[in-house]
TORKOL-4160 file (C-alpha; in steps of 0.2 Angstrom, whole numbers, padded with zeros to 4 digits, m for minus):
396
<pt num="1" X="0000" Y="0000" Z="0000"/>
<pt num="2" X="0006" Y="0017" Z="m0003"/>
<pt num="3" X="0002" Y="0033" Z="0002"/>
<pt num="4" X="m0003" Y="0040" Z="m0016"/>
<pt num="5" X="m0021" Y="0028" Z="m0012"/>
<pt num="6" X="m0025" Y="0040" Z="0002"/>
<pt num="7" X="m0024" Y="0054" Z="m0011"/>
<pt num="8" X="m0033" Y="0047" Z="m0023"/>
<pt num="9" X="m0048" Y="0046" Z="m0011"/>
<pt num="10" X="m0051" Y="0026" Z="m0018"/>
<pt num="11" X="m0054" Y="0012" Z="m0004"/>
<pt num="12" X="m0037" Y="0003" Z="m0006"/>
<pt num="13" X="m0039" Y="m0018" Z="m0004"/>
<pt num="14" X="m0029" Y="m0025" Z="0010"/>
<pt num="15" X="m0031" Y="m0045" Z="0014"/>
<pt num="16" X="m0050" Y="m0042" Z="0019"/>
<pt num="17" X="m0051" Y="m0026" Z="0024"/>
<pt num="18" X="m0051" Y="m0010" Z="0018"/>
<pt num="19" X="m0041" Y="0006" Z="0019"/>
<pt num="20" X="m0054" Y="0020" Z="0012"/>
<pt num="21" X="m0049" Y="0037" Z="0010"/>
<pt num="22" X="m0059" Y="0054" Z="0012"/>
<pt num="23" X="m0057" Y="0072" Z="0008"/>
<pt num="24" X="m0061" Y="0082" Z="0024"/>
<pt num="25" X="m0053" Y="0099" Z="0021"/>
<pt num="26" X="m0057" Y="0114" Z="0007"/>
<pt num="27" X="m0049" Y="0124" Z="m0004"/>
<pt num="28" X="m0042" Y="0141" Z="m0002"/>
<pt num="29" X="m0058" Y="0149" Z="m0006"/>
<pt num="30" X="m0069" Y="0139" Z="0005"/>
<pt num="31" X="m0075" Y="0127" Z="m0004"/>
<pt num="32" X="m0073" Y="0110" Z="m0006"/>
<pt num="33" X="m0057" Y="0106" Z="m0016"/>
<pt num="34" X="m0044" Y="0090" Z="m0020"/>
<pt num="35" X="m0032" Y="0102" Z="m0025"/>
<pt num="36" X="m0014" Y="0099" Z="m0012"/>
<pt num="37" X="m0023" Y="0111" Z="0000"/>
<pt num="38" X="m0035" Y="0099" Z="0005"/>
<pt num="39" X="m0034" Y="0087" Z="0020"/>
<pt num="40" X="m0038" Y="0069" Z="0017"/>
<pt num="41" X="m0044" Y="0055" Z="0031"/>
<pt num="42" X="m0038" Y="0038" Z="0033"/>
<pt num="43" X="m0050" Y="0026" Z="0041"/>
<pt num="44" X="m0039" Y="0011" Z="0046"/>
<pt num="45" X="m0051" Y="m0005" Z="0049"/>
<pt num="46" X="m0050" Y="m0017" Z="0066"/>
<pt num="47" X="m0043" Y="m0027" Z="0054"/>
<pt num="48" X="m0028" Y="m0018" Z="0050"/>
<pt num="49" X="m0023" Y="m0014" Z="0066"/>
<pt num="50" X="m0025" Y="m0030" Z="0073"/>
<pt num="51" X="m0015" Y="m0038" Z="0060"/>
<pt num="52" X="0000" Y="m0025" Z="0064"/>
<pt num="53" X="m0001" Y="m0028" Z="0082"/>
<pt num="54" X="0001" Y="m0048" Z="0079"/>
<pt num="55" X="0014" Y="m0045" Z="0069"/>
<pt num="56" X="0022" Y="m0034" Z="0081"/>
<pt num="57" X="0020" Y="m0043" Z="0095"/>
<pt num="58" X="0028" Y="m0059" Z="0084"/>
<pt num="59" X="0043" Y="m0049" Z="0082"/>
<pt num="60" X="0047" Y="m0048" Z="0099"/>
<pt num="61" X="0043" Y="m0064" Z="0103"/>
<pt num="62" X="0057" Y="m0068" Z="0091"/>
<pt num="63" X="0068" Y="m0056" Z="0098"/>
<pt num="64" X="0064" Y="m0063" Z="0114"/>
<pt num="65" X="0067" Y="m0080" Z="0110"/>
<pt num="66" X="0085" Y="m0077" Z="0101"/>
<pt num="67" X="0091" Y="m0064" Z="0115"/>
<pt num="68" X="0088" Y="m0078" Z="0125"/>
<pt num="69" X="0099" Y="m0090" Z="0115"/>
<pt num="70" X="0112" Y="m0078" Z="0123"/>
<pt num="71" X="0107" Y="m0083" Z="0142"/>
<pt num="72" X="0119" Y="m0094" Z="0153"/>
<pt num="73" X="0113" Y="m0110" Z="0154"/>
<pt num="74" X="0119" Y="m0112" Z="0172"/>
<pt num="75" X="0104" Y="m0103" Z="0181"/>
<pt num="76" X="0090" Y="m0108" Z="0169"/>
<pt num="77" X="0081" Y="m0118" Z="0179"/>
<pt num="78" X="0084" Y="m0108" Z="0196"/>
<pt num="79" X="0069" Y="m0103" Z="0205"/>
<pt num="80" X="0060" Y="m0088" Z="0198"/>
<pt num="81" X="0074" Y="m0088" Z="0183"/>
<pt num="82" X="0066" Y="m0098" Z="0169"/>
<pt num="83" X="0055" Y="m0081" Z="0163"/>
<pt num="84" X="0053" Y="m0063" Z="0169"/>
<pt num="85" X="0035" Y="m0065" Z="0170"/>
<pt num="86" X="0033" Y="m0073" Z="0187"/>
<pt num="87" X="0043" Y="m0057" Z="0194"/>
<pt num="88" X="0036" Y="m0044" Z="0184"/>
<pt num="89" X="0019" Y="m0052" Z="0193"/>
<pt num="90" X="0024" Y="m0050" Z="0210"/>
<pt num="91" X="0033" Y="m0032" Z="0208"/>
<pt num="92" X="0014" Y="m0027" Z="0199"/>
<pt num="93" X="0007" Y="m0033" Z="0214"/>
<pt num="94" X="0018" Y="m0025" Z="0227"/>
<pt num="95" X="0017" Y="m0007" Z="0219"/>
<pt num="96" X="m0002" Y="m0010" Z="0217"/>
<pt num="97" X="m0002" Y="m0016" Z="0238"/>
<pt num="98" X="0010" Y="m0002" Z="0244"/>
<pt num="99" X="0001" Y="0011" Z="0234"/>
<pt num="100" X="m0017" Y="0007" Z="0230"/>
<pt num="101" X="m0024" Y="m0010" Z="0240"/>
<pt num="102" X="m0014" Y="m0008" Z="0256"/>
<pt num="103" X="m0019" Y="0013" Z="0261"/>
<pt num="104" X="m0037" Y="0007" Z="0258"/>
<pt num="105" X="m0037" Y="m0008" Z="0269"/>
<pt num="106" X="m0031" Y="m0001" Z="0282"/>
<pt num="107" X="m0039" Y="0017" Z="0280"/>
<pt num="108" X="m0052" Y="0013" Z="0294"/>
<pt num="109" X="m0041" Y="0000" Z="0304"/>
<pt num="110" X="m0030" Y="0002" Z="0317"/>
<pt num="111" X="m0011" Y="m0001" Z="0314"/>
<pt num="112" X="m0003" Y="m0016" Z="0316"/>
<pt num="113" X="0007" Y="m0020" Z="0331"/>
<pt num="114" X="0023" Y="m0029" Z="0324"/>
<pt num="115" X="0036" Y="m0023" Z="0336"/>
<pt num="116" X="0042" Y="m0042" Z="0339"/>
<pt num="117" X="0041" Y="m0047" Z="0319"/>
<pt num="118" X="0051" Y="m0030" Z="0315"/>
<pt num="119" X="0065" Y="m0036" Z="0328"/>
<pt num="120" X="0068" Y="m0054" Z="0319"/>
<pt num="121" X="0064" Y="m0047" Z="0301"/>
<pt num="122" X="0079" Y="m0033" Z="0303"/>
<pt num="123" X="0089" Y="m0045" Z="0312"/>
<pt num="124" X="0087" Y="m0057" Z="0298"/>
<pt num="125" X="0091" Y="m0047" Z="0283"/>
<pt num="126" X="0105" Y="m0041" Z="0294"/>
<pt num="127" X="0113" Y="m0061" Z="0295"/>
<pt num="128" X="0109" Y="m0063" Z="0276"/>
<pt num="129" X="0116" Y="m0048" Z="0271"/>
<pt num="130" X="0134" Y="m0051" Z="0279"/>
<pt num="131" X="0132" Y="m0071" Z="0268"/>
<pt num="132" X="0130" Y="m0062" Z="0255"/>
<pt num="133" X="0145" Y="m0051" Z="0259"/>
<pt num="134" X="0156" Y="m0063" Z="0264"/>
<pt num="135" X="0152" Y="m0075" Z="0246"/>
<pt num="136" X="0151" Y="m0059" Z="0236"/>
<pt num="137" X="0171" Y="m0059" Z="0243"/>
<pt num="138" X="0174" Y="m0076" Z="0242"/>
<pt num="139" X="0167" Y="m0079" Z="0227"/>
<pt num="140" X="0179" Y="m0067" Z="0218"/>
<pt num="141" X="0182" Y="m0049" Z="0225"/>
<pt num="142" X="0192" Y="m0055" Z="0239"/>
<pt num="143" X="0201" Y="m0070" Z="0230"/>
<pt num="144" X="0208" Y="m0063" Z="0211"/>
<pt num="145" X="0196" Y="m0048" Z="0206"/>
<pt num="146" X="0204" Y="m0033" Z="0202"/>
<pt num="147" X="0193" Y="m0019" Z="0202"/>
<pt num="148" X="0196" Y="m0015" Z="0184"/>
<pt num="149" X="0189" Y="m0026" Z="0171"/>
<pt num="150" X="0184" Y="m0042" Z="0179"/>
<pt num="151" X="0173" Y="m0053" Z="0167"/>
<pt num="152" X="0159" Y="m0065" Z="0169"/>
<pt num="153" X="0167" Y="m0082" Z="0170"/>
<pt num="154" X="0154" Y="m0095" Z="0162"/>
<pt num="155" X="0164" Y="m0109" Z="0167"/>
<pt num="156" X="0156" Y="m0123" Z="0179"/>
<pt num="157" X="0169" Y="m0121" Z="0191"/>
<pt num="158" X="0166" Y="m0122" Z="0210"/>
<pt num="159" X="0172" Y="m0103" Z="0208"/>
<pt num="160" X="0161" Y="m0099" Z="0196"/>
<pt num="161" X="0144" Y="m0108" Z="0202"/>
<pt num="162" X="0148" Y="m0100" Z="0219"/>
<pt num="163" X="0149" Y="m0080" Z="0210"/>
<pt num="164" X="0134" Y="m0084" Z="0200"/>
<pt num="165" X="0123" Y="m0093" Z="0216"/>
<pt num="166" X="0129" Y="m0075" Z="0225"/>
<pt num="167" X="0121" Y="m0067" Z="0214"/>
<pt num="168" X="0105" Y="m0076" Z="0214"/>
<pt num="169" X="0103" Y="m0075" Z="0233"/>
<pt num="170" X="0106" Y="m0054" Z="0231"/>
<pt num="171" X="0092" Y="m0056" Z="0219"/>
<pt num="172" X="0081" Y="m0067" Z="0231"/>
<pt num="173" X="0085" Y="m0054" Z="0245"/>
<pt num="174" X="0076" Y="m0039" Z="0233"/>
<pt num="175" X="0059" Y="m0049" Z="0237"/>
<pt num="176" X="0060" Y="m0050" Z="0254"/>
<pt num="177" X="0067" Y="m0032" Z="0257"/>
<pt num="178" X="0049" Y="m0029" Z="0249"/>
<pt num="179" X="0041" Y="m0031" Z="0267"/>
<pt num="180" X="0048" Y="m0016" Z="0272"/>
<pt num="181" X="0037" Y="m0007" Z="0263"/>
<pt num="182" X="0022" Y="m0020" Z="0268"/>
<pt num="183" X="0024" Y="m0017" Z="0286"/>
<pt num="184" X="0027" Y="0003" Z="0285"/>
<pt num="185" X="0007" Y="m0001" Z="0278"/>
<pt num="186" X="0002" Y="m0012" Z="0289"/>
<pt num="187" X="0010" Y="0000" Z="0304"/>
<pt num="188" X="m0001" Y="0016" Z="0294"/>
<pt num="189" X="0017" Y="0024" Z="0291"/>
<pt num="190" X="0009" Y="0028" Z="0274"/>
<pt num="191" X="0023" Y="0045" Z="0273"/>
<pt num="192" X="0037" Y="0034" Z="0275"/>
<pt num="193" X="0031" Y="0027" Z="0260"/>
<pt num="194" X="0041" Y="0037" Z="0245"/>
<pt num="195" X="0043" Y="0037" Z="0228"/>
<pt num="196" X="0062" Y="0032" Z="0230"/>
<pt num="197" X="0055" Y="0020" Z="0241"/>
<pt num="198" X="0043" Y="0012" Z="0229"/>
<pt num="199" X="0055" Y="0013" Z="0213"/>
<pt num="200" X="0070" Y="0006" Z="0223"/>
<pt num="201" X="0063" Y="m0008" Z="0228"/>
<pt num="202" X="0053" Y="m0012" Z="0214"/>
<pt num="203" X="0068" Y="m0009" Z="0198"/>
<pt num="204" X="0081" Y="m0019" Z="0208"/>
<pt num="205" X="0075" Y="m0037" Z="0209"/>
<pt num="206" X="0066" Y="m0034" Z="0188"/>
<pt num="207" X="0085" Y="m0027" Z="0184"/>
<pt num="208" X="0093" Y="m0042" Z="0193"/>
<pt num="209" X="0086" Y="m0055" Z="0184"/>
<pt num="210" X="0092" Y="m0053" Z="0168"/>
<pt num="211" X="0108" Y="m0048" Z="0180"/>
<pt num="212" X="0107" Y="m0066" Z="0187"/>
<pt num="213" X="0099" Y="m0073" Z="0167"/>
<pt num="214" X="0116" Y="m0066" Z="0157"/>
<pt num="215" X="0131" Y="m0058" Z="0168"/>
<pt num="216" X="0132" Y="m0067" Z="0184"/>
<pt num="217" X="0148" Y="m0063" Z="0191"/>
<pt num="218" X="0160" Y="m0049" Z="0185"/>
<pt num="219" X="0162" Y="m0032" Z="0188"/>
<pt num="220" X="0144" Y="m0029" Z="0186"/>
<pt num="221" X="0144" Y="m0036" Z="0206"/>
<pt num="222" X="0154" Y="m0024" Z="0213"/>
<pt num="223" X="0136" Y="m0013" Z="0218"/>
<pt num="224" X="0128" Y="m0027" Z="0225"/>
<pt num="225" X="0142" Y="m0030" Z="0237"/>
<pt num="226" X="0145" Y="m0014" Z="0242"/>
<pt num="227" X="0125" Y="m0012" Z="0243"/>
<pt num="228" X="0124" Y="m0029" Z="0255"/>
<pt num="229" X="0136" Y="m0020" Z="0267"/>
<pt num="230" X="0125" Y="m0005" Z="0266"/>
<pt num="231" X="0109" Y="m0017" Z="0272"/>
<pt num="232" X="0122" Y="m0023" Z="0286"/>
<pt num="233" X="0121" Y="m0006" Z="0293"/>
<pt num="234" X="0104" Y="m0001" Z="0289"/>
<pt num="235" X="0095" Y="m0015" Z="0296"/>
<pt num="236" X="0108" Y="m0013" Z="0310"/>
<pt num="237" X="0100" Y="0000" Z="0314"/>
<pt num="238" X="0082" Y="m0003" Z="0310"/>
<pt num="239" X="0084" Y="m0018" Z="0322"/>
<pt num="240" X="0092" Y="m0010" Z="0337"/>
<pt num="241" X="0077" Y="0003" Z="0335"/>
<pt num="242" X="0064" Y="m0008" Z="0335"/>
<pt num="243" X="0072" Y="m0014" Z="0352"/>
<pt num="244" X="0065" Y="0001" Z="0359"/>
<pt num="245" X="0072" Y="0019" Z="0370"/>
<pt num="246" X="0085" Y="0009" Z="0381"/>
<pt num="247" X="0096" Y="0006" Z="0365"/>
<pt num="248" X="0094" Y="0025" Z="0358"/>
<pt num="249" X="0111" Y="0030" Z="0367"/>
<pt num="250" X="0118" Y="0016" Z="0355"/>
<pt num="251" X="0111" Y="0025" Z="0337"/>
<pt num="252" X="0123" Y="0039" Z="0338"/>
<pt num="253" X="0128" Y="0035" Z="0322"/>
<pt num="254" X="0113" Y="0037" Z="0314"/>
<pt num="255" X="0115" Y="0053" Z="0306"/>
<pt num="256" X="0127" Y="0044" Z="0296"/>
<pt num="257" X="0117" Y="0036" Z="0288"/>
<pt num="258" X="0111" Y="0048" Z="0273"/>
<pt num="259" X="0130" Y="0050" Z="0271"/>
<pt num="260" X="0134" Y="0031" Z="0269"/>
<pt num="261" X="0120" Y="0030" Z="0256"/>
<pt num="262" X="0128" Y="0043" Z="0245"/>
<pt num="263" X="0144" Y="0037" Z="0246"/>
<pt num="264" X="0139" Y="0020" Z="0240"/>
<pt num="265" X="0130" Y="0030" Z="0224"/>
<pt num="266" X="0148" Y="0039" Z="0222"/>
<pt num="267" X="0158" Y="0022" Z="0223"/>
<pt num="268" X="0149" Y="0012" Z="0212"/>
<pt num="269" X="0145" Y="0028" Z="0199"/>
<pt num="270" X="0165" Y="0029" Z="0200"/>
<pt num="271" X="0170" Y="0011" Z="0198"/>
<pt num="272" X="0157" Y="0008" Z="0184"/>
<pt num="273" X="0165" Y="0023" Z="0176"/>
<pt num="274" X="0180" Y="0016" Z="0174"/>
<pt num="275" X="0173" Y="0003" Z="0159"/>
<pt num="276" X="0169" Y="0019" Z="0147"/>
<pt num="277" X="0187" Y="0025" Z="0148"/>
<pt num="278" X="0196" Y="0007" Z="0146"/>
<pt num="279" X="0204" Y="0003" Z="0130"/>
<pt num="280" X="0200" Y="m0013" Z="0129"/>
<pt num="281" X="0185" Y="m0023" Z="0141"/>
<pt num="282" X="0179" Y="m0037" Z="0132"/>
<pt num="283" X="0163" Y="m0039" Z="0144"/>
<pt num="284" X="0150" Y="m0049" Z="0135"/>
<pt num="285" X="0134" Y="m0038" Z="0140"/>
<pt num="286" X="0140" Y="m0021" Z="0143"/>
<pt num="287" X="0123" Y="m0015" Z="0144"/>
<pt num="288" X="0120" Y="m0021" Z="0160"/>
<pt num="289" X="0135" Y="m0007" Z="0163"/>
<pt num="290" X="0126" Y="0006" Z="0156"/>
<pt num="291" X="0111" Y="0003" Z="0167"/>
<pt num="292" X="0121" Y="0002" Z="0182"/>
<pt num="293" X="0131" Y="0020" Z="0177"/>
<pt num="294" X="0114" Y="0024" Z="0175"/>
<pt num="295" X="0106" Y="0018" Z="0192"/>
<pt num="296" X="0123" Y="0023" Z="0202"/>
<pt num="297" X="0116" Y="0041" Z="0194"/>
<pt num="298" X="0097" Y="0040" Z="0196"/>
<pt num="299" X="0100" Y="0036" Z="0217"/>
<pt num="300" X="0114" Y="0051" Z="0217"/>
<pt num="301" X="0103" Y="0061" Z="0211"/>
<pt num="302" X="0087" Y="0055" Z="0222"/>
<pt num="303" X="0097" Y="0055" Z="0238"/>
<pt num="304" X="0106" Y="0072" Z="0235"/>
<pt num="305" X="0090" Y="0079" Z="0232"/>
<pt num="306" X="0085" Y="0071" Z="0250"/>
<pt num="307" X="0101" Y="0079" Z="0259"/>
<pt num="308" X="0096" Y="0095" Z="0253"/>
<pt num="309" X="0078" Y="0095" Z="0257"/>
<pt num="310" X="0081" Y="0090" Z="0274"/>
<pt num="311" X="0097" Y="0093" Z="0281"/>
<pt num="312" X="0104" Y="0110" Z="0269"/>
<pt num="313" X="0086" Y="0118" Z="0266"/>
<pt num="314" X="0081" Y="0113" Z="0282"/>
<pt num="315" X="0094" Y="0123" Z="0292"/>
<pt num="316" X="0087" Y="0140" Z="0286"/>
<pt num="317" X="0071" Y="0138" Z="0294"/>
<pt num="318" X="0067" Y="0149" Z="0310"/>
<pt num="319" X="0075" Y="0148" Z="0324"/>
<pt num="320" X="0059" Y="0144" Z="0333"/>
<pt num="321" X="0057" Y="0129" Z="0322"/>
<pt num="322" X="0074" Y="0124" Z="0322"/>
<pt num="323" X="0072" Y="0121" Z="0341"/>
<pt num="324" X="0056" Y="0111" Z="0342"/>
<pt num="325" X="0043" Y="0126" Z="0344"/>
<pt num="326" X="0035" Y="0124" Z="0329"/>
<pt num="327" X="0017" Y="0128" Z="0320"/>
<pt num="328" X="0013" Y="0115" Z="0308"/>
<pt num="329" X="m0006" Y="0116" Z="0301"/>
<pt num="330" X="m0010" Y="0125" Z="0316"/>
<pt num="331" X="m0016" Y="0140" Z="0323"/>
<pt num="332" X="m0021" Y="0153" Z="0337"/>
<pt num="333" X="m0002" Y="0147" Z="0346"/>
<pt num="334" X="0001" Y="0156" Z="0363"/>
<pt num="335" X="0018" Y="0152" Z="0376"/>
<pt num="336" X="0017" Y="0133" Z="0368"/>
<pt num="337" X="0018" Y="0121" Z="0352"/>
<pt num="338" X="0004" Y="0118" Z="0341"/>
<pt num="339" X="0006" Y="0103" Z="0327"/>
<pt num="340" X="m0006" Y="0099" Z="0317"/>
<pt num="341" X="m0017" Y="0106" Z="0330"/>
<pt num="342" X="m0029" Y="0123" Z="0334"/>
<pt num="343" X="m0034" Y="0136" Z="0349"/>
<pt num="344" X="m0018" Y="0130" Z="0361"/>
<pt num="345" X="m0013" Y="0141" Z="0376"/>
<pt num="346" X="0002" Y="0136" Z="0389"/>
<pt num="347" X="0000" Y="0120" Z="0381"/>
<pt num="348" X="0005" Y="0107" Z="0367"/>
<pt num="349" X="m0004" Y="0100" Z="0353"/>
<pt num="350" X="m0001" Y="0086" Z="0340"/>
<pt num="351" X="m0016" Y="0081" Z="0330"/>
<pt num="352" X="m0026" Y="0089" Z="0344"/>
<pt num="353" X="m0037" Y="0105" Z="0346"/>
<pt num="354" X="m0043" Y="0115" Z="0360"/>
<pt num="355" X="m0030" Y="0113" Z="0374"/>
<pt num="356" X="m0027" Y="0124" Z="0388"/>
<pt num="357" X="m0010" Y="0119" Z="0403"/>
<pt num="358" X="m0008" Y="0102" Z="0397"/>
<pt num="359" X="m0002" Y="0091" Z="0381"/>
<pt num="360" X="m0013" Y="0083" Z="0370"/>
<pt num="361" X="m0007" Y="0070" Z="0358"/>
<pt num="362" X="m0020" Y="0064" Z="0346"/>
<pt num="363" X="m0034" Y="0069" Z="0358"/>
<pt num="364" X="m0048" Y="0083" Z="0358"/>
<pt num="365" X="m0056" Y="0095" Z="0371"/>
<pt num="366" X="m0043" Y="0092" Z="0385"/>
<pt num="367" X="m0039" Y="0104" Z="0401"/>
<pt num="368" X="m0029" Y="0103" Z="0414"/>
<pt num="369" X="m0024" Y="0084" Z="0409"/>
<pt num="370" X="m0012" Y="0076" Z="0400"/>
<pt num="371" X="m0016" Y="0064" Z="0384"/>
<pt num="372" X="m0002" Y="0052" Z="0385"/>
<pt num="373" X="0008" Y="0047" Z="0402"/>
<pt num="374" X="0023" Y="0039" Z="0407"/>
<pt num="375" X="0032" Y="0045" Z="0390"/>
<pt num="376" X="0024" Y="0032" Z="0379"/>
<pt num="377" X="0025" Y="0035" Z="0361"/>
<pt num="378" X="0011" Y="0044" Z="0352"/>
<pt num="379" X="0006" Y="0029" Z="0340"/>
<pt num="380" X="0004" Y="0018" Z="0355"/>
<pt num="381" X="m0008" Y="0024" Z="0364"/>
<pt num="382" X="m0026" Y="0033" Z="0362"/>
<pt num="383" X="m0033" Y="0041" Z="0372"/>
<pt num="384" X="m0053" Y="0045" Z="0381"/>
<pt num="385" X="m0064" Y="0056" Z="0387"/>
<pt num="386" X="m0072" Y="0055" Z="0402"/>
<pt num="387" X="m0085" Y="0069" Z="0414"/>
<pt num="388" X="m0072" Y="0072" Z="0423"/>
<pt num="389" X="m0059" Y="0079" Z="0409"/>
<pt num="390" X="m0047" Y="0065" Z="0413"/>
<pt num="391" X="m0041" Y="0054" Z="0401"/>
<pt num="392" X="m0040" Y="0034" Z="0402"/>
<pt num="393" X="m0027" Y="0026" Z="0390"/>
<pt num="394" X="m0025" Y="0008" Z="0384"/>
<pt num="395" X="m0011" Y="0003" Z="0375"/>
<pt num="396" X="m0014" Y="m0004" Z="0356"/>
């Protein structure tokens, strides 16, 4: 078919369907005209288009199948490495949970009190992460990498097979670090819930499989064991939190934290770097390079944007905010703190209104009382009204 048929305004044959023609547009004087200043219409049939969409979809089947071809054959029938479909499933259904199912399910539940799971979930990605660590450098960083170009040995050796099953645990690992997003839902720590949250947990197991599926060893690793002894300290962390305010004094380090994440960005932006300056790097799939240069870049970027927002911008607030006296959504503030609260006097509020010489915390129409005793966190408690203006508490 060519496109003179459409000029010609003449209903062109194609297999059973049709391609017809119209003029739709007139002439320099108004009128209708085929002169070359009208506008012609194409009607393409269902027919057409689903005939170009079979063949399209053909096409990368075929595609598919040859890039394939190209796979190792050692992780083929690993679990979850056979296709990217069953993966692709389950990341759909996490950013569907974390962003659309989950919020509502919970919208008129309480939270979820999962202090014990949180301890032995944080704890156990903190023992897997240092395996992973210590096979990541047994495997080959510590025993014969050099930094520099260190190709993707295929070989069945005990050598290889270990680099290459490393790489499949970090993969693994992606899917259960997916539950940190599942429990900040379930807890109604929807705001902990970012997009460099989401999109970090969701690219890095889908990436890694063709990771796993083609380049299993190499320099292509060296992010994933520097990311591993990230987790070690993160979920450190996390953990020791979970424990509760007797361990506080040991979290000094956690304004750290921000900065070891950027310098993992800048370590592994640097050492992937290196392959676009070498003269010769014979790496069999250097377009996983490329999208790990790109993700080194894309997190930078992400986390530097963090820094600023809340530790650069966030110096040249006032004062008064800089100290904890603060007005956040709230208003008519006198001698006191109102967050998220109204009408405060002498007093504190956080998600509270009307308060006069006392503290409310998540409570309403409070005097002379307090909401939440005995320094118990806000989320853990609510609080009720009684005649007498004093609140009763139970713990959730």
């Amino acid at each position: 078919m060519t496109l003179h048929s459409c000029f010609t305004g003449l209903a062109y044959p194609v297999g059973s369907s049709r391609l017809t023609c119209r003029s739709v547009g007139r002439g320099i004087t108004g009128r209708r005209s085929a002169s070359r200043n009208s506008i012609f219409q194409c009607v393409l049939p269902a027919g057409i288009i689903g005939m170009a969409f079979n063949e399209l979809t053909s096409r990368a089947v075929l595609l598919y199948d040859e890039w394939l071809k190209e796979a190792d054959p050692r992780t083929v029938d690993w679990f979850l490495m056979s296709s990217p479909l069953p993966q692709t499933l389950i990341i759909a259904a996490y950013i569907y949970f974390v962003t659309s199912l989950g919020p509502k399910l919970m919208e008129n539940r309480k939270p979820f009190h999962l202090k014990e799971v949180m301890i032995v979930y944080n704890f156990s990605v903190v023992v897997f992460s240092i395996y992973i660590c210590y096979e990541f450098l047994m495997a080959g960083w510590a025993t014969g990498y050099s930094f520099r170009c260190d190709l993707v040995d295929y070989s069945r050796s005990p050598q290889a097979i270990r680099m290459a099953w490393t790489c499949w645990l970090y993969y693994f690992s992606k899917f259960i670090e997916m539950l940190d997003t599942v429990f900040f839902i379930l807890r109604k720590k929807n705001s902990q819930v970012s997009f460099l949250h989401v999109y970090h947990h969701s690219i890095m197991p889908f990436t890694w499989w063709f990771g796993v599926r083609f380049a299993a060893g190499g320099l292509g690793t060296f992010h994933a064991l520097l990311n591993s002894v990230v987790h070690v300290i993160m979920y450190s962390y996390y953990a020791l939190s979970a424990l509760g305010p007797a361990y506080q004094k040991y979290l000094w380090w956690k304004k750290y934290m921000t900065t070891i994440q950027l310098v993992q960005f800048v370590l592994v932006t640097v050492h992937i770097g290196q392959f676009f300056f070498m003269k010769e790097c014979p790496y069999r799939f250097p377009v996983f390079l490329y999208v790990i240069g790109l993700y080194g870049l894309v997190f930078l970027f992400l986390f530097l944007n963090f820094w600023y927002h809340a530790y650069t911008k966030g110096k040249r607030l006032p004062k008064s905010i800089q100290s904890g006296r603060a007005i956040t959504n709230g208003t008519a503030m006198k001698n006191g703190c109102a967050l998220n609260g109204t009408d405060i006097k002498n007093g504190c509020v956080l998600n509270g209104t009307d308060i006069k010489n006392g503290i409310a915390l998540n409570g309403t129409a409070m005097k002379n009382g307090t909401g939440v005793p005995n320094g118990k966190s806000v989320h853990s408690w609510e609080a009720h009204h009684n005649s007498n203006g004093v609140y009763k508490h139970k713990e959730v």
